[in-house]
C-alpha positions as CSV (number, residue, x, y, z in Angstrom):
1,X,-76.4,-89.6,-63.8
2,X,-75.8,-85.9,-64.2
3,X,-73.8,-83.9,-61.3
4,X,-75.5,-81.0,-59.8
5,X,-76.2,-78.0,-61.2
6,X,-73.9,-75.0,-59.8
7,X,-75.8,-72.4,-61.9
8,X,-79.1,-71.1,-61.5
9,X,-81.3,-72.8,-64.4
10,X,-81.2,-69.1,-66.3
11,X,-78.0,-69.2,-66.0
12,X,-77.2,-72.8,-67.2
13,X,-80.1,-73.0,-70.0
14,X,-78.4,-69.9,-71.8
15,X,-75.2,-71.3,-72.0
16,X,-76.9,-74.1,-73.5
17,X,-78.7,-72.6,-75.7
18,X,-76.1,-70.3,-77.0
19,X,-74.2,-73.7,-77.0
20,X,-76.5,-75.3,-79.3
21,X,-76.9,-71.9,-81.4
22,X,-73.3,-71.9,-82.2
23,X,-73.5,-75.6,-83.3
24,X,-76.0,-74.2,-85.7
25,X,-79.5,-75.0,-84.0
26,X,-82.4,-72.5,-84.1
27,X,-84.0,-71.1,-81.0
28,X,-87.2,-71.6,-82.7
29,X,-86.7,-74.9,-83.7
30,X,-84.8,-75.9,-79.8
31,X,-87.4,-76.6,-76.5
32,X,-86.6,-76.8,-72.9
33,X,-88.0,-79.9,-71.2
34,X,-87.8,-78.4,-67.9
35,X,-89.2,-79.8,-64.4
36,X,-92.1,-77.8,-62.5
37,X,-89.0,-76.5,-59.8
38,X,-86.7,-75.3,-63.0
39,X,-90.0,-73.7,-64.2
40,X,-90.6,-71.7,-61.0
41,X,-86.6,-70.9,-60.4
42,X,-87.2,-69.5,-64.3
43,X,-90.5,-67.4,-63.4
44,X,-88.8,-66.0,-59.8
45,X,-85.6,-65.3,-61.4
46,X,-85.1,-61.6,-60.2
47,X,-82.0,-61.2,-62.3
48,X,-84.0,-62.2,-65.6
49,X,-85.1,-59.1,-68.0
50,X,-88.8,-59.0,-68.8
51,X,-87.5,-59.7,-72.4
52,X,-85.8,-62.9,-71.9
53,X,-89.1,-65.0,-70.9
54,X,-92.6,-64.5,-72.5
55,X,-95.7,-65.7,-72.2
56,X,-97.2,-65.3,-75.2
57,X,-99.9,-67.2,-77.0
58,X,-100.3,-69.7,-74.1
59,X,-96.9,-70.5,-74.5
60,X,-93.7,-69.7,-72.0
61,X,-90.5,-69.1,-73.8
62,X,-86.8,-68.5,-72.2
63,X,-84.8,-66.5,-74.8
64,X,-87.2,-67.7,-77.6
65,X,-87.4,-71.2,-76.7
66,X,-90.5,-73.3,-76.2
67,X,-90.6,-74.7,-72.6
68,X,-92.1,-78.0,-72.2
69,X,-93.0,-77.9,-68.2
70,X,-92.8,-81.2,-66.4
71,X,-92.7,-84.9,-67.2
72,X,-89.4,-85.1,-67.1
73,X,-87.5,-86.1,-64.0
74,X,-84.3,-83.6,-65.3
75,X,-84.4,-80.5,-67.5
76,X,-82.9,-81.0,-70.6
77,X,-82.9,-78.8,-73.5
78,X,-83.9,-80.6,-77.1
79,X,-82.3,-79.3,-80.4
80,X,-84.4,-79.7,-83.1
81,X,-85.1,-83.1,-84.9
82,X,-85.2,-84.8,-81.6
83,X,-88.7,-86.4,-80.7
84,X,-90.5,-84.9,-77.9
């Protein structure tokens, strides 16, 4: 089982992504399987620029990654390859 989170889940999901970047994974190619509650942190995060989540095309990005909301009882982030 995973220990709490200290960071808000902006905070966390862009070290991970910048993580998995570095490792050579594309933020198109990535998607954050985030739960309803990291969803709404995401969307009430005051500290977030308008640029860093979008809405575009029926589709909510964070930092140009697809978010999957719900259906999963953690968020996780999923480089690409990985089945959904």
């Amino acid at each position: 089982m995973n220990p709490p989170r200290r960071l808000s889940a902006a905070l966390h999901f862009r070290a991970e992504i910048e993580k998995a970047e570095a490792a050579g994974a594309a933020r198109d190619g990535m998607s954050l399987h985030l739960t309803l509650n990291d969803v709404d942190a995401l969307k009430r995060d005051r500290s977030l620029s308008v640029t860093d989540i979008s809405f575009a095309g029926g589709t909510m990005r964070y930092l140009g990654v697809k978010i999957v909301q719900g259906g999963v009882p953690a968020s996780i982030l999923q480089p690409a390859g990985e089945s959904d």
